[in-house]
N, C-alpha and C positions, 0 to 999 in steps of 0.2 A: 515664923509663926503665921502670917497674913496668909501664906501660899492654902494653908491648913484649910484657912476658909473659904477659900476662891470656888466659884460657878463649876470649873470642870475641871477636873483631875487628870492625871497625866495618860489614863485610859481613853478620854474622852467620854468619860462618861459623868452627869451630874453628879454633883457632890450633894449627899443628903444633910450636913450640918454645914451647908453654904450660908454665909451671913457677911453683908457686906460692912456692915460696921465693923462688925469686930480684923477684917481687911482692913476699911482704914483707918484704926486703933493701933494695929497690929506695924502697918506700913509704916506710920506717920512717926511712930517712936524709931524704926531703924530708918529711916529717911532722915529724922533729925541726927542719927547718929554716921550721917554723911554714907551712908548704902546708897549706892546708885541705883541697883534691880527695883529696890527698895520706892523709891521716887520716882523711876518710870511707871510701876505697877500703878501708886498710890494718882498719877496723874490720868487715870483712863479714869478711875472714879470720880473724879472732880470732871472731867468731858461731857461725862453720860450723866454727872448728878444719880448715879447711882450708890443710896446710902447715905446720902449728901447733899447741901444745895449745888446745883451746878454752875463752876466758876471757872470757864475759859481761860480766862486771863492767870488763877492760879494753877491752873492744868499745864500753860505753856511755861512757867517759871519751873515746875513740879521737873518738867523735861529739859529745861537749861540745864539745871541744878546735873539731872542723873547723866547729861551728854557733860557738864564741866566735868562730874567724880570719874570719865571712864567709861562709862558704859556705851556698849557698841550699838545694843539696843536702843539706847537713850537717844544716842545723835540719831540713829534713821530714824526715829519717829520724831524727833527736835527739826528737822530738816523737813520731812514729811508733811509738816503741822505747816512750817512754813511757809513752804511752798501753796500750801490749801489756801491759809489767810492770803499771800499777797500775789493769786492770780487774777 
């Protein structure tokens, strides 16, 4: 459901009922329900404090969590992230 709301659509082109809350409403219940896609998505919103207050620190656990469940996306940007912080 989150995807529903996102910025750009798989055309690339704006989404006209973009709304970032309801993203991380949407994320945050399949993220609890151990989704990994789920909890990488939900952790760019917490980065950018888009929709949200901005919380680094929950951003990078947002990406442990979806690089522990599996997701291949999760690890390279869990790794990514890393990297950034401890150059």
């Amino acid at each position: 459901m989150g995807q529903q709301y996102e910025n750009i659509s798989f055309l690339g082109i704006p989404n006209p009922i973009y709304n970032a809350k309801k993203c991380i409403y949407w994320y945050t219940k399949a993220c609890n329900q151990r989704h990994a896609e789920a909890c990488n998505n939900l952790s760019n919103f917490y980065a950018k404090g888009e929709g949200c207050q901005q919380n680094f620190d929950f951003s990078m656990e947002l990406l442990k969590r979806s690089a522990e469940l599996g997701s291949v996306l999760g690890k390279k940007n869990y790794k990514r992230e890393l990297k950034r912080i401890f150059k």
